[in-house]
C-alpha atoms as an extended CHARMM CRD file, in Angstrom:
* protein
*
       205  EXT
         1         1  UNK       CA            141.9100000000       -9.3890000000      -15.0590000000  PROA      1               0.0000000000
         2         2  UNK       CA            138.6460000000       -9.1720000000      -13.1900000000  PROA      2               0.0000000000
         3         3  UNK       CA            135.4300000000      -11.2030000000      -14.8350000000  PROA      3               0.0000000000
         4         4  UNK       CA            132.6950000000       -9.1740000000      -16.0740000000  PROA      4               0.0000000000
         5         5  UNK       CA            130.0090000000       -9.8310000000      -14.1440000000  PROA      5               0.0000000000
         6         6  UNK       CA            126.9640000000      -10.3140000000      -16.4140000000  PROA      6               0.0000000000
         7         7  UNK       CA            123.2740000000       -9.3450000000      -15.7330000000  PROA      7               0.0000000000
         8         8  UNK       CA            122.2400000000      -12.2950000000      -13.6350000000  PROA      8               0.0000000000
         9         9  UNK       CA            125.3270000000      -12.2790000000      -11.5240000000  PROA      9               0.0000000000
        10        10  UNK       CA            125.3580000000      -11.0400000000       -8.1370000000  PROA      10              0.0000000000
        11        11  UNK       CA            126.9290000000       -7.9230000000       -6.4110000000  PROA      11              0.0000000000
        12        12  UNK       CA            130.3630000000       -8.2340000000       -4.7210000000  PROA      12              0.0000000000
        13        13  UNK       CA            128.3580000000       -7.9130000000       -1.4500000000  PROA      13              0.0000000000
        14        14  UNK       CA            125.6620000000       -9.8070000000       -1.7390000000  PROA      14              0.0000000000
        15        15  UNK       CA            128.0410000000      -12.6090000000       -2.9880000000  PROA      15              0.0000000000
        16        16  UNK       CA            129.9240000000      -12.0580000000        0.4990000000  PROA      16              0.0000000000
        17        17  UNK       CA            127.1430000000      -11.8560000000        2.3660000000  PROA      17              0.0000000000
        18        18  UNK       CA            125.4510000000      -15.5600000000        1.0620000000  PROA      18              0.0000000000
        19        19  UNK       CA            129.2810000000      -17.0240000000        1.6610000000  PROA      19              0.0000000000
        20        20  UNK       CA            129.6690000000      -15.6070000000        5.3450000000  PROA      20              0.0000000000
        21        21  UNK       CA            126.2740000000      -15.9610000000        6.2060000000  PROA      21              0.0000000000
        22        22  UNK       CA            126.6220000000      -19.9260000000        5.5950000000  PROA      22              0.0000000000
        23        23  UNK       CA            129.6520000000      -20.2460000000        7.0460000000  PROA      23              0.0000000000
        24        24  UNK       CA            127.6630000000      -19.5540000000       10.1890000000  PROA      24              0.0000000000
        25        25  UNK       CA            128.7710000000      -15.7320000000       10.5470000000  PROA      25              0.0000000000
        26        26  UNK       CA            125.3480000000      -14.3600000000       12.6440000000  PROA      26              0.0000000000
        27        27  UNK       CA            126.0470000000      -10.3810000000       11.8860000000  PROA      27              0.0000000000
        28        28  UNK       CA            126.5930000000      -10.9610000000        7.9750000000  PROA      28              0.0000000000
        29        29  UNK       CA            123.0990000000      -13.5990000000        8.4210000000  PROA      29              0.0000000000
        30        30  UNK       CA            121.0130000000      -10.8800000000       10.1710000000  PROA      30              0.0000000000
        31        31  UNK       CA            122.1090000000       -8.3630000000        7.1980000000  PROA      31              0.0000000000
        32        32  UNK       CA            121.3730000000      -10.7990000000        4.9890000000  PROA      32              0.0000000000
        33        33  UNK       CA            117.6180000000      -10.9660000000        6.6600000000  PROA      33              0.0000000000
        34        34  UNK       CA            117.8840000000       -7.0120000000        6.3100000000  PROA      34              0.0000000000
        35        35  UNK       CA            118.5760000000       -7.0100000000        2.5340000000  PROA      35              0.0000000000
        36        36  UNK       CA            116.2240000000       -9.5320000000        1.4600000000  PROA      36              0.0000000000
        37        37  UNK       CA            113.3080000000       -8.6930000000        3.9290000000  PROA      37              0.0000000000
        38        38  UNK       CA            112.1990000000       -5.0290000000        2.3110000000  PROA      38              0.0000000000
        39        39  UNK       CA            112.0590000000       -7.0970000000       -1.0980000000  PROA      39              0.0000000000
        40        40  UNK       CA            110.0050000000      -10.0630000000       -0.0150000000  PROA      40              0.0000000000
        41        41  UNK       CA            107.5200000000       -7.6770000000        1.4100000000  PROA      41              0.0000000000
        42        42  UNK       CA            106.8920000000       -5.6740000000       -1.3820000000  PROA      42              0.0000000000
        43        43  UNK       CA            106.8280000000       -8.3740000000       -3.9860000000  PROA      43              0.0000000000
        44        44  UNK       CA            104.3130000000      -10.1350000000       -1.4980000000  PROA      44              0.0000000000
        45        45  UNK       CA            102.4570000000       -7.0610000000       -1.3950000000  PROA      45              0.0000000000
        46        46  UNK       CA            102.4280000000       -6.6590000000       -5.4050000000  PROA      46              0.0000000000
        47        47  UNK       CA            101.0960000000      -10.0610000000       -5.5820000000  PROA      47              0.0000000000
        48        48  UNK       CA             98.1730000000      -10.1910000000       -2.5100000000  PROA      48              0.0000000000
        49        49  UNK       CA             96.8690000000       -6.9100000000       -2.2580000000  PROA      49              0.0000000000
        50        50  UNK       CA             97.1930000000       -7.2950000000        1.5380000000  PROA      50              0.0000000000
        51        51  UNK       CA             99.3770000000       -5.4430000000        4.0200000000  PROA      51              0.0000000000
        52        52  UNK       CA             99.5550000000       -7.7330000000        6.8830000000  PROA      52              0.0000000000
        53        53  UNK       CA             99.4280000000      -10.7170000000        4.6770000000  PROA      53              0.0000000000
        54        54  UNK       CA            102.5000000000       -9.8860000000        2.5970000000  PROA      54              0.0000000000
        55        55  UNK       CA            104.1820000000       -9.0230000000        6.0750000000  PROA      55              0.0000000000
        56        56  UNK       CA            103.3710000000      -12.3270000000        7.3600000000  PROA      56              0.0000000000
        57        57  UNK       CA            104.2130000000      -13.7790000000        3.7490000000  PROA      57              0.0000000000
        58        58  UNK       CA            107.4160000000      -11.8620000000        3.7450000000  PROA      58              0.0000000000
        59        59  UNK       CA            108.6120000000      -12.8690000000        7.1800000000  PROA      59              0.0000000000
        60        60  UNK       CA            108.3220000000      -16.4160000000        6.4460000000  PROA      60              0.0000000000
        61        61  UNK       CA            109.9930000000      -15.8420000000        2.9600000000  PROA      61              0.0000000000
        62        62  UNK       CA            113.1640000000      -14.5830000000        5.0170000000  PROA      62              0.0000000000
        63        63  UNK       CA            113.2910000000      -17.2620000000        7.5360000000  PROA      63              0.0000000000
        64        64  UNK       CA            112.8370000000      -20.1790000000        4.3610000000  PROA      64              0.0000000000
        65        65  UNK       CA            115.4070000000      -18.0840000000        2.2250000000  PROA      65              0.0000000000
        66        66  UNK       CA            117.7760000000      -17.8610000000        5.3940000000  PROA      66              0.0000000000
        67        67  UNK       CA            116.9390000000      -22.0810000000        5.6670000000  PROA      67              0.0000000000
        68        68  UNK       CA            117.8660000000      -22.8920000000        2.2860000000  PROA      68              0.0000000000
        69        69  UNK       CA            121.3900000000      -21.1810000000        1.8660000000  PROA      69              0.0000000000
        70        70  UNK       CA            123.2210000000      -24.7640000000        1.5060000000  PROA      70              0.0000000000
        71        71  UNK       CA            121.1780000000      -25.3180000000       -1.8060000000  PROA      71              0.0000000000
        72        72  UNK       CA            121.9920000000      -21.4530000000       -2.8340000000  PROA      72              0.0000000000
        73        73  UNK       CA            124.4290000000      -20.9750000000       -5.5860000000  PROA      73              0.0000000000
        74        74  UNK       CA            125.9930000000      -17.4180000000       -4.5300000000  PROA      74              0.0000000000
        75        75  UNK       CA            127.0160000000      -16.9040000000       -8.0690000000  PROA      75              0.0000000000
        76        76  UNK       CA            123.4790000000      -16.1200000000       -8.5340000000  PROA      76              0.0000000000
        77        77  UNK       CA            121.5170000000      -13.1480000000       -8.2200000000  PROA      77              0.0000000000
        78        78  UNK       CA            119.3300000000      -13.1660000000       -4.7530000000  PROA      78              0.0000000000
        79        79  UNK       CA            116.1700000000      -12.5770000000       -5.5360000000  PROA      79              0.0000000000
        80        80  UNK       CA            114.8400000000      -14.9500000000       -8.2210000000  PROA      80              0.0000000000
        81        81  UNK       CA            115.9020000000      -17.2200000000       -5.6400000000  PROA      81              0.0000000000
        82        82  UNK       CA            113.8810000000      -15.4220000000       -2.9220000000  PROA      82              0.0000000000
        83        83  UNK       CA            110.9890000000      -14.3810000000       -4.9440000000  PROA      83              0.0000000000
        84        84  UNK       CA            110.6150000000      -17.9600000000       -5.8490000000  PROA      84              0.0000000000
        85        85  UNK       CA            109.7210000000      -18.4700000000       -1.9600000000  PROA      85              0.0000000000
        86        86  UNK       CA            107.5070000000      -15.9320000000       -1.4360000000  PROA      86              0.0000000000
        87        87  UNK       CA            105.6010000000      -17.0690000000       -4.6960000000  PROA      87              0.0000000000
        88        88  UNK       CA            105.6170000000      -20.2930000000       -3.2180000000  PROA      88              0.0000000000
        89        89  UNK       CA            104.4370000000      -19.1270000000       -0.3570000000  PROA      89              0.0000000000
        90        90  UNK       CA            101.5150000000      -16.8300000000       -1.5180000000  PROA      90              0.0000000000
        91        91  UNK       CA            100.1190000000      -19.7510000000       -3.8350000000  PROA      91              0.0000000000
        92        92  UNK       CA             99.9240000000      -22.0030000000       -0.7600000000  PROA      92              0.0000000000
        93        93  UNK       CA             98.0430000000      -19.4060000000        1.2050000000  PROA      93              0.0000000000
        94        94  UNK       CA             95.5680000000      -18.9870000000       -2.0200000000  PROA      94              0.0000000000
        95        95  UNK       CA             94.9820000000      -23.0400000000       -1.8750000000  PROA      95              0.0000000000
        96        96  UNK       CA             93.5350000000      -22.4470000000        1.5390000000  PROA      96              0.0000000000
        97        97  UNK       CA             91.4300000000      -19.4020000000        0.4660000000  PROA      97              0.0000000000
        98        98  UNK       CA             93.4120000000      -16.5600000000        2.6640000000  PROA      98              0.0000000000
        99        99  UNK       CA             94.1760000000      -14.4230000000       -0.1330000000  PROA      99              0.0000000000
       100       100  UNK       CA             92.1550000000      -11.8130000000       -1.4900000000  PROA      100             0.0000000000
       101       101  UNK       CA             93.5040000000      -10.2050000000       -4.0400000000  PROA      101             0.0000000000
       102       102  UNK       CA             92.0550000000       -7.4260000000       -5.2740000000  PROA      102             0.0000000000
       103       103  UNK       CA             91.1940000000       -5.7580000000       -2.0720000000  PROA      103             0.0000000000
       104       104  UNK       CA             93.7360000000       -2.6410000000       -1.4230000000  PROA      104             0.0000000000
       105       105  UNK       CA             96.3640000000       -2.6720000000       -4.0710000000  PROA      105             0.0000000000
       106       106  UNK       CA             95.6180000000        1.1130000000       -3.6820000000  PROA      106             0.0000000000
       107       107  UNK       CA             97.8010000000        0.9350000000       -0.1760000000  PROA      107             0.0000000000
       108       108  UNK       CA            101.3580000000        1.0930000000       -2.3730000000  PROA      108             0.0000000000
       109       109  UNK       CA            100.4380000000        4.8450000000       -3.0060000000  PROA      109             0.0000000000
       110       110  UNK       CA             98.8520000000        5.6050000000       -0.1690000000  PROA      110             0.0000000000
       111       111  UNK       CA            101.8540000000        4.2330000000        2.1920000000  PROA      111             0.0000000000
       112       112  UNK       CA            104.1920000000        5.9410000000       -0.0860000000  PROA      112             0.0000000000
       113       113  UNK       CA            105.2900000000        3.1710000000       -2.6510000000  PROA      113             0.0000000000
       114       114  UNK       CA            106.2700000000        5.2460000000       -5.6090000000  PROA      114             0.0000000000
       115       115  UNK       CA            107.4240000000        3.0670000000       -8.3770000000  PROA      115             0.0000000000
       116       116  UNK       CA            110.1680000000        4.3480000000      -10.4350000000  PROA      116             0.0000000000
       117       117  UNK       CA            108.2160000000        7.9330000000      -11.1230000000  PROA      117             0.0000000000
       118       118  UNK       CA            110.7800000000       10.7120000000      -10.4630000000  PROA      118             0.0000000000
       119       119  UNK       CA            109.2880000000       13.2750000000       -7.7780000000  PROA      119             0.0000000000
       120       120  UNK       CA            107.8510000000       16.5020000000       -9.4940000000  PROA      120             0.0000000000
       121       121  UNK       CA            108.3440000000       19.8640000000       -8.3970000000  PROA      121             0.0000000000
       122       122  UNK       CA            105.1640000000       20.9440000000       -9.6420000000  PROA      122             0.0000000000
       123       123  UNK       CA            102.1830000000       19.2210000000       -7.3970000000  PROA      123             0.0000000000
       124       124  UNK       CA             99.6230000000       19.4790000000      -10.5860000000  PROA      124             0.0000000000
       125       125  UNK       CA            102.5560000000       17.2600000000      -12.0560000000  PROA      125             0.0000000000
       126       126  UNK       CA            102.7940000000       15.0560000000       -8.7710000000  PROA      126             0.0000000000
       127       127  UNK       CA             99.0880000000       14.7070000000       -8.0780000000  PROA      127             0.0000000000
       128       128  UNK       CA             98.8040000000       13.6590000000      -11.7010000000  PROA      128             0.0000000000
       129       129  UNK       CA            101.3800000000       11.1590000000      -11.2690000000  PROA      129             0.0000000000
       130       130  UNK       CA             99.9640000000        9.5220000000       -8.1050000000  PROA      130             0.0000000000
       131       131  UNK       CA             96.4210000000        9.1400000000       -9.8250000000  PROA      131             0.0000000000
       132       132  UNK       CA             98.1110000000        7.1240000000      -13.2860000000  PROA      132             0.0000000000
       133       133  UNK       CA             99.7410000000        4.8320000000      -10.3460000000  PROA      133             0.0000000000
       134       134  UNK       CA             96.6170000000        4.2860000000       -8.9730000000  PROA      134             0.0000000000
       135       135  UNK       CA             94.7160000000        3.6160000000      -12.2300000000  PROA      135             0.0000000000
       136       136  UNK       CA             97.9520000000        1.0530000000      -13.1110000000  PROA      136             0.0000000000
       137       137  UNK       CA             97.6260000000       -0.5150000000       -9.8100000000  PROA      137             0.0000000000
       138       138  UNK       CA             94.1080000000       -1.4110000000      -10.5430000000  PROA      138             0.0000000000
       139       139  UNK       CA             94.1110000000       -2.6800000000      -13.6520000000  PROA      139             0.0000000000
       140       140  UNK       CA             97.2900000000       -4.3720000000      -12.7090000000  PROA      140             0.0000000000
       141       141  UNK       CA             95.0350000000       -5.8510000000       -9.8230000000  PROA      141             0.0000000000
       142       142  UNK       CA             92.6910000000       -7.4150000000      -12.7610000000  PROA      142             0.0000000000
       143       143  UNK       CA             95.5200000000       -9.3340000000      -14.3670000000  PROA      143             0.0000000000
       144       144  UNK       CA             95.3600000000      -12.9240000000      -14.6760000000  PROA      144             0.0000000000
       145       145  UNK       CA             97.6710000000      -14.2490000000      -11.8880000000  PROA      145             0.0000000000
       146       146  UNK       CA            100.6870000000      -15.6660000000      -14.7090000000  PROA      146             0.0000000000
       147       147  UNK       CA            100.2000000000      -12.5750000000      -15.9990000000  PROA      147             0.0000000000
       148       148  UNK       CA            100.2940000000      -10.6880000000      -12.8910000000  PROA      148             0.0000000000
       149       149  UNK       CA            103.5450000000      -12.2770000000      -12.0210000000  PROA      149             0.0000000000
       150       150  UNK       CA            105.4240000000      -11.6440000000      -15.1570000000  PROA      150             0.0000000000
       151       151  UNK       CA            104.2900000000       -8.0890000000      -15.1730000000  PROA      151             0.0000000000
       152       152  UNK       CA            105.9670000000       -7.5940000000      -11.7800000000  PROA      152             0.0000000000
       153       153  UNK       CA            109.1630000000       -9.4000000000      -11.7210000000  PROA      153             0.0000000000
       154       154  UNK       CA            109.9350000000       -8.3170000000      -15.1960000000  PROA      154             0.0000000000
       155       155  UNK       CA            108.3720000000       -4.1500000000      -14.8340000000  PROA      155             0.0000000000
       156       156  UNK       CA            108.9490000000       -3.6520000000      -11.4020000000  PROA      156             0.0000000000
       157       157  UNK       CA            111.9480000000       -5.6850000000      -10.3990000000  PROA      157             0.0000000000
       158       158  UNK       CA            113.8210000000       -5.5130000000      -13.3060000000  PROA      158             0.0000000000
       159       159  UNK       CA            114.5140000000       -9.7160000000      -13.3630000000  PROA      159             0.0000000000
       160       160  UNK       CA            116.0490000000      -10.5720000000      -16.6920000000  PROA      160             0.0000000000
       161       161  UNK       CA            113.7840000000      -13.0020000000      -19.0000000000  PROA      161             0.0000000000
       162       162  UNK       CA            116.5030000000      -16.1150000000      -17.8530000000  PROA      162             0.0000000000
       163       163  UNK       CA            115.6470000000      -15.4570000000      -14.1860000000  PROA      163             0.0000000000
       164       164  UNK       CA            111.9040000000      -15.0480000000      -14.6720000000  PROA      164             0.0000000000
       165       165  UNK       CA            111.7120000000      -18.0290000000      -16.2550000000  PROA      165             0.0000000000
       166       166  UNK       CA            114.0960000000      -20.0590000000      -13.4730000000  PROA      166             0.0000000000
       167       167  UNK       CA            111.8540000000      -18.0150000000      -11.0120000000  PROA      167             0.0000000000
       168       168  UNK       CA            108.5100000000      -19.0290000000      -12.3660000000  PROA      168             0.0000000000
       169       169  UNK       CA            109.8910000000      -22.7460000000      -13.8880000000  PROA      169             0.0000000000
       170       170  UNK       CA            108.7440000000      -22.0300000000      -17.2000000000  PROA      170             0.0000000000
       171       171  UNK       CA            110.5820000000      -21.4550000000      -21.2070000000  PROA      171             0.0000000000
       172       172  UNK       CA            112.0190000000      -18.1730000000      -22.1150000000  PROA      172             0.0000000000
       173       173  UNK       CA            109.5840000000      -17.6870000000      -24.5930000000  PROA      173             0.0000000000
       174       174  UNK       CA            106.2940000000      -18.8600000000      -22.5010000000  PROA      174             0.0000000000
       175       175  UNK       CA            107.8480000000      -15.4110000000      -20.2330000000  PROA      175             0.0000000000
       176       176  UNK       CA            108.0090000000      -13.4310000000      -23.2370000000  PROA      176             0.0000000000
       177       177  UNK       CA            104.7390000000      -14.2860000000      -24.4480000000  PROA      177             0.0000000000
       178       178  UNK       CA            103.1010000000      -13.8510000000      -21.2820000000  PROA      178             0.0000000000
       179       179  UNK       CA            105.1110000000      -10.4510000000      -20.5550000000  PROA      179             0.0000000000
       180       180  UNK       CA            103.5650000000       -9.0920000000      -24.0790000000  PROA      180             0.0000000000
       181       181  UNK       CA            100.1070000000      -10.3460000000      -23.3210000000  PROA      181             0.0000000000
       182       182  UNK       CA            100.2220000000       -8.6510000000      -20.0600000000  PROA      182             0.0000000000
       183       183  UNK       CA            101.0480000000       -5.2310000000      -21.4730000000  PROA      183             0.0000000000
       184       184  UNK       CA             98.6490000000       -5.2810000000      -24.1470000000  PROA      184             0.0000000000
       185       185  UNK       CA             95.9570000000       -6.2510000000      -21.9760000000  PROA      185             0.0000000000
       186       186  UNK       CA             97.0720000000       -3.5680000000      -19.2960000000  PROA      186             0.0000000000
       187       187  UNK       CA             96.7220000000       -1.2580000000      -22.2890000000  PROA      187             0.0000000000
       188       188  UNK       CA             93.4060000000       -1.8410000000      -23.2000000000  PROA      188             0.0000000000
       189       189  UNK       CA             92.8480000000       -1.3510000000      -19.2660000000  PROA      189             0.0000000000
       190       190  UNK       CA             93.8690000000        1.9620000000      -19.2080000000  PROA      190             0.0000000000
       191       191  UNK       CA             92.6680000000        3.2500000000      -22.1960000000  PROA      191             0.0000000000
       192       192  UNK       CA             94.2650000000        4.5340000000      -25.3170000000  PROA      192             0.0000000000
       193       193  UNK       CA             95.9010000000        7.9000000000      -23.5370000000  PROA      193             0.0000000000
       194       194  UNK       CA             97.7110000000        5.8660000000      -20.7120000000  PROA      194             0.0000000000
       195       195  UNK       CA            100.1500000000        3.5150000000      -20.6230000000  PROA      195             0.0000000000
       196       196  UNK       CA            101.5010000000        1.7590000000      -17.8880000000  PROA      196             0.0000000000
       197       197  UNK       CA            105.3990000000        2.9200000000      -16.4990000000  PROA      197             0.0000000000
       198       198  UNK       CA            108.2690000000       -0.0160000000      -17.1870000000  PROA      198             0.0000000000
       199       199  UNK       CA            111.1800000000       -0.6900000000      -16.2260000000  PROA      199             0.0000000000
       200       200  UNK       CA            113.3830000000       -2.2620000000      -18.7700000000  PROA      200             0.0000000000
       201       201  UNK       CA            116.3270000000       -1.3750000000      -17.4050000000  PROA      201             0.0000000000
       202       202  UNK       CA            118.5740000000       -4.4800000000      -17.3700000000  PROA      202             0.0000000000
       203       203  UNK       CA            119.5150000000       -6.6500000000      -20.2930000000  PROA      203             0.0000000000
       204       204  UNK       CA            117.1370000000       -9.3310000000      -21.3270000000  PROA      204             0.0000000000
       205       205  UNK       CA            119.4400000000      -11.8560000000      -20.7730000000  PROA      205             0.0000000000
């Protein structure tokens, strides 16, 4: 009998990916590189503002992530792991003063970056769409950085609360708090008529 594989347990191929990979296998390390790279760059992104920076963030995220298999447990989901790094990363960048963050949070929509809105057939219904992104996107953009983070690893990437909290080092429940504070203030944001699109797909645990 097969084990159920529970929400913070990885896929069959990113399991055999992380095993081959380390075992020095170069194809199954550069699609490794693939499959992790698209998701540093946008969490980067999410967090900076800053299209070049979160590419440069990003890049380095893949080569440390690639670096650090030995100390991977591949019975783990990949990207708490990974966003971990590229948190890491962006913090150290914002102790030398190279991030701004609150610049061009606008260039998700304009590049394309829908975020779990289903494309309307009606433009009226599209264009309307696109503008509540944008309004998110800015008062996402005025978060508190904790709160920031939570908002986007837990509304965005779907991590459970467990993973969030290895991903951040913090309690359960300081991720839970924070999560909650972030919506309600993202709420008073955008006004009584709007609220702001979750993703609360995946079990909380």
């Amino acid at each position: 009998m097969s084990a159920v594989m529970g929400p913070d347990a990885p896929t069959a191929d990113d399991r055999r990916l992380v095993l081959s990979a380390r075992s020095g296998d170069r194809a199954a390390r550069e699609a490794l590189g693939r499959r992790v790279g698209r998701a540093a760059y946008v969490f980067a992104w999410q967090l900076t503002g800053e299209r070049d920076l979160a590419l440069d963030v990003a890049q380095d995220g893949v080569v440390r992530f690639l670096g650090s298999l030995d100390r991977f447990d591949p019975e783990r989901r990949i990207e708490p792991w990974l966003y971990q790094i590229v948190r890491n990363r962006v913090r150290d960048l914002a102790r030398r003063d190279r991030v701004r963050r609150h610049e061009s949070l606008d260039a998700l929509l304009d590049d394309g970056r829908q975020v779990d809105l289903a494309a309307a057939d009606d433009p009226a219904v599209d264009a309307e769409r696109t503008e509540l992104q944008r309004r998110l996107w800015r008062a996402v953009s005025q978060l508190s950085e904790p709160h920031r983070e939570i908002f986007v690893l837990r509304d965005y990437h779907g991590l459970s609360y467990r993973e969030i909290a290895d991903t951040l080092s913090i309690p359960e429940g300081t991720v839970m708090s924070r999560l909650h504070a972030a919506r309600t203030r993202l709420r008073a944001l955008m006004g009584p008529d709007e609220r702001p699109a979750t993703t609360d797909r995946r079990s909380d645990r």
